[in-house]
BAGUTOR-430619 format. One record per residue (C-alpha): residue in three letters; x, z, y. Coordinates in steps of 0.02 Angstrom, whole numbers, padded with zeros to 5 digits, always signed. Layout:
<nodes>
AlaXZY;...
</nodes>
This chain:
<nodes>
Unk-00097-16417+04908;Unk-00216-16486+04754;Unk-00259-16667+04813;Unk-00468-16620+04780;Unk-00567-16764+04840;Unk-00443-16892+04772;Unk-00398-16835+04590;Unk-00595-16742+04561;Unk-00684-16916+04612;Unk-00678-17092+04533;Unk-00712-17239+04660;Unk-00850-17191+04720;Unk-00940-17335+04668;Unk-00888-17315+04501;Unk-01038-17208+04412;Unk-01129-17362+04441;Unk-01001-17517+04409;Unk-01052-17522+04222;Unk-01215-17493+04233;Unk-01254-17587+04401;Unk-01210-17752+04368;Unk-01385-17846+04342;Unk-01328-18037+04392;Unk-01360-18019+04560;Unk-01538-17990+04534;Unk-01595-17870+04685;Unk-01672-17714+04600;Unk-01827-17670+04749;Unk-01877-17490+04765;Unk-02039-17403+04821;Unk-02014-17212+04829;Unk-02176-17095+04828;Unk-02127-16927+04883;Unk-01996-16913+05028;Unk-01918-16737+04994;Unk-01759-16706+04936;Unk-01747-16827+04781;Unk-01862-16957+04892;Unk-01728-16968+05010;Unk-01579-16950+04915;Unk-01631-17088+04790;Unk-01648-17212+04967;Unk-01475-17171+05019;Unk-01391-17208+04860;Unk-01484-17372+04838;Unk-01420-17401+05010;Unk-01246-17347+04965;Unk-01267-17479+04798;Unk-01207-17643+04884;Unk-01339-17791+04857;Unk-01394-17734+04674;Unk-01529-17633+04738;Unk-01651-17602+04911;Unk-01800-17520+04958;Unk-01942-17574+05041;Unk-02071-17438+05069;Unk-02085-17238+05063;Unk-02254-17176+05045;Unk-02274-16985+05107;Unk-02438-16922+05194;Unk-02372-16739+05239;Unk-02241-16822+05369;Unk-02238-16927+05520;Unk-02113-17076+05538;Unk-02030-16996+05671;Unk-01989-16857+05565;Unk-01963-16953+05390;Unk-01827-17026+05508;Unk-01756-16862+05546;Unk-01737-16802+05390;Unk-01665-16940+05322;Unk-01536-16962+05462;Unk-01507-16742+05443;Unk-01464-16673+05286;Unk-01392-16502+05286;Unk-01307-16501+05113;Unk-01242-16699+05119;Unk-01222-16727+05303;Unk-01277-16852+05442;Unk-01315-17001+05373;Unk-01173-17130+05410;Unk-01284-17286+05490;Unk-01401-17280+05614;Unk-01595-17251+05565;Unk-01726-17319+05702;Unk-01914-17322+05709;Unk-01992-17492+05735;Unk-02197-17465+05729;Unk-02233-17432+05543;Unk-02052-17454+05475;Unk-01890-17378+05440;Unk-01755-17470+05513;Unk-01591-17429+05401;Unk-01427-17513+05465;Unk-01506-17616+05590;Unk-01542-17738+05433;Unk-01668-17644+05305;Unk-01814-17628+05351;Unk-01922-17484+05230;Unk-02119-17489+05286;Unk-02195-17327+05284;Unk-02345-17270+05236;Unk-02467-17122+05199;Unk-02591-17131+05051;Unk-02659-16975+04953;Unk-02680-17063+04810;Unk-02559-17183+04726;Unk-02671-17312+04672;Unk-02736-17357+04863;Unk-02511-17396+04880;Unk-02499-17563+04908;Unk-02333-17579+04823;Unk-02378-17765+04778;Unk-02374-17840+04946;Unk-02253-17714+05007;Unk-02115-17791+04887;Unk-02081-17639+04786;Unk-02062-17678+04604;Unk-01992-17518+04535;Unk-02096-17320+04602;Unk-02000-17169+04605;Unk-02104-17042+04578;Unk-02018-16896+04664;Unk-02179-16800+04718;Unk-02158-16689+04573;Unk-02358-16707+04555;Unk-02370-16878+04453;Unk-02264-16837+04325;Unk-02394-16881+04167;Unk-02419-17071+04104;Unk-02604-17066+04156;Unk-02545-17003+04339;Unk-02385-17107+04353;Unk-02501-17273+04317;Unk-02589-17259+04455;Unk-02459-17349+04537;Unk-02462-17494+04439;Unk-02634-17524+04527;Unk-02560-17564+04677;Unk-02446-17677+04607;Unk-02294-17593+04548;Unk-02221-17654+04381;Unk-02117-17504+04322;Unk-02142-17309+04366;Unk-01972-17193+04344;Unk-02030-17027+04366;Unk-01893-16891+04443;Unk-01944-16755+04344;Unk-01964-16735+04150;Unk-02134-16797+04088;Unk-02245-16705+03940;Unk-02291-16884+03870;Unk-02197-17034+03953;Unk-02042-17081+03870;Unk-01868-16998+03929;Unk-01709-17113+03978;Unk-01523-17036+04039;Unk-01378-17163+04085;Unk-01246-17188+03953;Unk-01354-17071+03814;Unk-01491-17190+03764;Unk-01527-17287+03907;Unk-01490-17437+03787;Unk-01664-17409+03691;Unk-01752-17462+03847;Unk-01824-17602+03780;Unk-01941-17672+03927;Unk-02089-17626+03851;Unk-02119-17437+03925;Unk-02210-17478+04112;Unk-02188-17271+04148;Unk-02027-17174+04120;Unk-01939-17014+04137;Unk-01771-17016+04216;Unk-01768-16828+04146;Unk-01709-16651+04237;Unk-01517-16661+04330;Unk-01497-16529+04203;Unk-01524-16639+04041;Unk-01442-16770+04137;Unk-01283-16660+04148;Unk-01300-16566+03972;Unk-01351-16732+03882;Unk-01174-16830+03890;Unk-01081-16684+03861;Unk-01175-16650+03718;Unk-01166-16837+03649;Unk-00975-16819+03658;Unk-00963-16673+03579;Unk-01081-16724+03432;Unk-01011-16872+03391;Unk-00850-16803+03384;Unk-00854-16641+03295;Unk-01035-16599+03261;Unk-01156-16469+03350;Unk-01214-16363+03220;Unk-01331-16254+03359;Unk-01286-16208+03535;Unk-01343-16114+03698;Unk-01354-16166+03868;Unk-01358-16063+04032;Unk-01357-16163+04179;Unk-01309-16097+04348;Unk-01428-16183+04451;Unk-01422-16204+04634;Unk-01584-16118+04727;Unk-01702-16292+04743;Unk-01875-16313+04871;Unk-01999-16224+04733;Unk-01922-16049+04779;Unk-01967-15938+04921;Unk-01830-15866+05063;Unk-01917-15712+05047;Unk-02015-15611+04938;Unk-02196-15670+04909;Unk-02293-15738+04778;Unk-02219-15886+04656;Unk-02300-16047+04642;Unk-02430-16014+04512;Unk-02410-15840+04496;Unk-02359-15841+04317;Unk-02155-15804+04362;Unk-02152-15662+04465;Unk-01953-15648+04476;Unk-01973-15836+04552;Unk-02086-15755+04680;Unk-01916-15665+04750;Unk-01797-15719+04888;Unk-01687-15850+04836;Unk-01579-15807+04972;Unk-01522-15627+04921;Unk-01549-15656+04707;Unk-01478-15729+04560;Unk-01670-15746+04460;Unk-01671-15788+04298;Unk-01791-15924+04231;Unk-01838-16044+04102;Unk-01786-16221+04079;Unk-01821-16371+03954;Unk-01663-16427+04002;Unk-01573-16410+03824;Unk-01744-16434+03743;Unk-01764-16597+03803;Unk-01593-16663+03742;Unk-01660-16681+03575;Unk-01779-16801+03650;Unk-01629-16923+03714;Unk-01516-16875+03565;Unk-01636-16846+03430;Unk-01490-16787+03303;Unk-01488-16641+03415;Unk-01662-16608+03402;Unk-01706-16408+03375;Unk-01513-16348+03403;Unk-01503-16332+03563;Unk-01592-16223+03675;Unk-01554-16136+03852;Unk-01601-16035+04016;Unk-01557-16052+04203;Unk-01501-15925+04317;Unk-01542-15984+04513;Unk-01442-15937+04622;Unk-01412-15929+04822;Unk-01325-16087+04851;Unk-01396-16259+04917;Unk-01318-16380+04809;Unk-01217-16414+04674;Unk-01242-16336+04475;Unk-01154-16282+04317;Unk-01199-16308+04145;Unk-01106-16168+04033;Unk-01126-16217+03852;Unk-01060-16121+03699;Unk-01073-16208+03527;Unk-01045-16212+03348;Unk-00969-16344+03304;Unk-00977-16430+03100;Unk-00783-16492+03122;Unk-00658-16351+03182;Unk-00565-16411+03318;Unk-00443-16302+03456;Unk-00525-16287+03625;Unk-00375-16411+03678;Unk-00447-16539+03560;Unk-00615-16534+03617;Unk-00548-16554+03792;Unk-00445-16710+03753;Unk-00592-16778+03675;Unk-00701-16751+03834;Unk-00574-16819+03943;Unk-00540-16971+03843;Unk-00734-17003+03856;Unk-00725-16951+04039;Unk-00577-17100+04078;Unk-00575-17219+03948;Unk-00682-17371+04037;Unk-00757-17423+03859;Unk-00835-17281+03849;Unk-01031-17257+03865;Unk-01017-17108+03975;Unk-00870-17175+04101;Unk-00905-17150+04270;Unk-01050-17023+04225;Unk-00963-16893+04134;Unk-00793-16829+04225;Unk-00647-16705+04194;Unk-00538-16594+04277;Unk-00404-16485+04278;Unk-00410-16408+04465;Unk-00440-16234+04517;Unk-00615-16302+04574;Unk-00786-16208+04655;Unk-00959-16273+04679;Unk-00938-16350+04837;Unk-00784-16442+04789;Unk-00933-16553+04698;Unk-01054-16596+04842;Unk-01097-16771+04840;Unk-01032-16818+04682;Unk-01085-16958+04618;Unk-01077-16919+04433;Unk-01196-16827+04318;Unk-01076-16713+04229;Unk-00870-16653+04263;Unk-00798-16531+04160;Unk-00706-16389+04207;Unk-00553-16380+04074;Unk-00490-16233+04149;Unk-00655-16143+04113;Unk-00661-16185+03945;Unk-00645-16050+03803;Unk-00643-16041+03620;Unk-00650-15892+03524;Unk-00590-15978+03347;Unk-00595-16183+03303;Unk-00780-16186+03259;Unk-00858-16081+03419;Unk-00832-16152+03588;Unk-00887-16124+03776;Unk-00886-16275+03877;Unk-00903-16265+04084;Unk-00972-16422+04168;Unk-01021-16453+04353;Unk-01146-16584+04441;Unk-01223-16614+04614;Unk-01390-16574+04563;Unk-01461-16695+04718;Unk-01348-16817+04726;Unk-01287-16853+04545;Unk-01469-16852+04474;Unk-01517-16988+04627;Unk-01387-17106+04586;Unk-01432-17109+04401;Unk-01619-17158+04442;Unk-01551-17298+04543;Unk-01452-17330+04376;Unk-01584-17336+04262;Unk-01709-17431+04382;Unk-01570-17567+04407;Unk-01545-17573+04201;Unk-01736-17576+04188;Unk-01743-17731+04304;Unk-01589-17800+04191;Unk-01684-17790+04030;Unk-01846-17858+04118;
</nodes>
């Protein structure tokens, strides 16, 4: 019997332990958009201890009642463990946080002043441009993290270059759960051997853009995203690898990638194959990521992982961390050409790093 839970998974508190600790300074969240990042970003600020809280949702296309439902159901990570009660226009979380809910159109008219919430996640998936993602600073908000990546505002992933954040920026991009797996993977890799040019494919769970059956994609523009995502594996495009040049700009033009989506709820896989400038075995470039992976001085501990198991998707479902390598997938067909496999929880992984960077934002001031 391979022990799974206990030798895949740090602590689980441990993707945030380097990251979270802002002096006991109470990081206060206001999350626009209550779908499936919406509510997964609320239960890992929950899940954070006293570092972080939220105070208000805003979401016009759902009642309380049901904001409470879904929050309390999730098919992919479970019931949630507390208890979730109505109380007039609130959320009551735990018997002991109380999130006000509201249901404005437009972001501006979100009183996210008064309500308490300092930091907006913007997890619509509508505001995802600096001139649209402001509009919440109207109501009062002080910083804007946007789940999505963003054509202008600038782009921030935990333990890449999270460090540049230097206070000034009022909207940011917390980037794609695909950069946010490829990018510390790739900043390992670089700084220890050199990416001369690489591809990415990323296996990529089926998310709430596609359709269950045949019928016209959002758009209209990709017609194979118009098919079922139940019965397909559908190519598509992604900026994914693109945008790591943005957070690593050494990187900038080598990288570049696709996604296939495919019929499963959760859970991703990055497959990269590179060129790398130093030779190296494929057992050196394993070492290397697993030494980053478990060494606790290193800027990608607790959000990049390794493992050895015989290990499937769902043996990744609610991971906290952004990135675990597969070392028994890896290949190398000679020391300078290499195929790395990588998993992530494309829900819950990406969730906890926005909490991450919102907490760091609130650090830096």
């Amino acid at each position: 019997m391979f022990c799974i839970d206990k030798c895949l998974r740090q602590d689980p508190t441990s993707p945030r332990n380097k990251y979270f600790d802002n002096n006991n300074m109470t990081t206060v969240l206001g999350i626009n958009g209550f779908g499936r990042i919406g509510r997964l970003v609320m239960r890992a600020a929950l899940e954070s201890s006293d570092d972080v809280t939220v105070a208000a949702v805003n979401d016009p296309f759902l009642s309380i009642d049901y904001a409470a439902y879904q929050f309390k159901h999730d098919s992919v990570h479970g019931l949630y463990p507390g208890t979730v009660e109505v109380d007039g226009d609130s959320l009551i979380i735990d018997g002991k946080t109380r999130v006000k809910f509201v249901a404005e159109r437009n972001p501006a008219d979100i009183p996210w002043g008064k309500l308490g919430a300092e930091f907006v996640c913007e997890s619509t998936g509508v505001f995802t441009s600096i001139e649209k993602a402001s509009l919440h600073l109207q109501g009062g908000a002080k910083k804007v993290i946007i789940s999505a990546p963003s054509g202008d505002a600038p782009m921030y992933v935990m333990g890449v270059n999270h460090k540049e954040y230097d206070g000034s920026a009022n909207i940011v991009s917390n980037a794609s759960c695909t950069t946010n797996c490829l990018a510390p993977l790739a900043k390992v890799l670089h700084e220890n051997f050199g990416i001369e040019e690489g591809l990415m494919t990323t296996i990529h769970a089926a998310t709430a853009t596609q359709l269950v059956v045949d019928g016209p994609s959002r758009g209209g523009k990709d017609w194979r995203g118009g098919r079922s995502a139940l019965a397909n594996m559908i190519p598509s495009s992604t900026g994914a690898a693109k945008a790591v040049g943005k957070v690593l700009p050494a990187l900038n033009g080598k990288l570049t990638g696709m996604s296939v989506r495919v019929p499963t709820p959760d859970v991703s896989m990055v497959d990269l194959t590179i060129r790398t400038i130093k030779g190296c075995t494929g057992d050196e470039i394993k070492e290397c990521l697993k030494e980053a992976a478990t060494n606790p001085e290193s800027d990608v501990y607790g959000i990049l992982g390794f493992t050895d198991l015989p290990v499937v998707s769902q043996d990744f479902v609610h991971d906290p961390r952004s990135s675990i390598v597969d070392g028994g997938a890896c290949i190398a067909l000679n020391n300078n050409f290499h195929k790395i496999i990588s998993w992530y929880d494309n829900e819950w992984g990406y969730s906890n790093r926005l909490v991450g960077l919102a907490v760091h934002m609130k650090r830096i001031g």
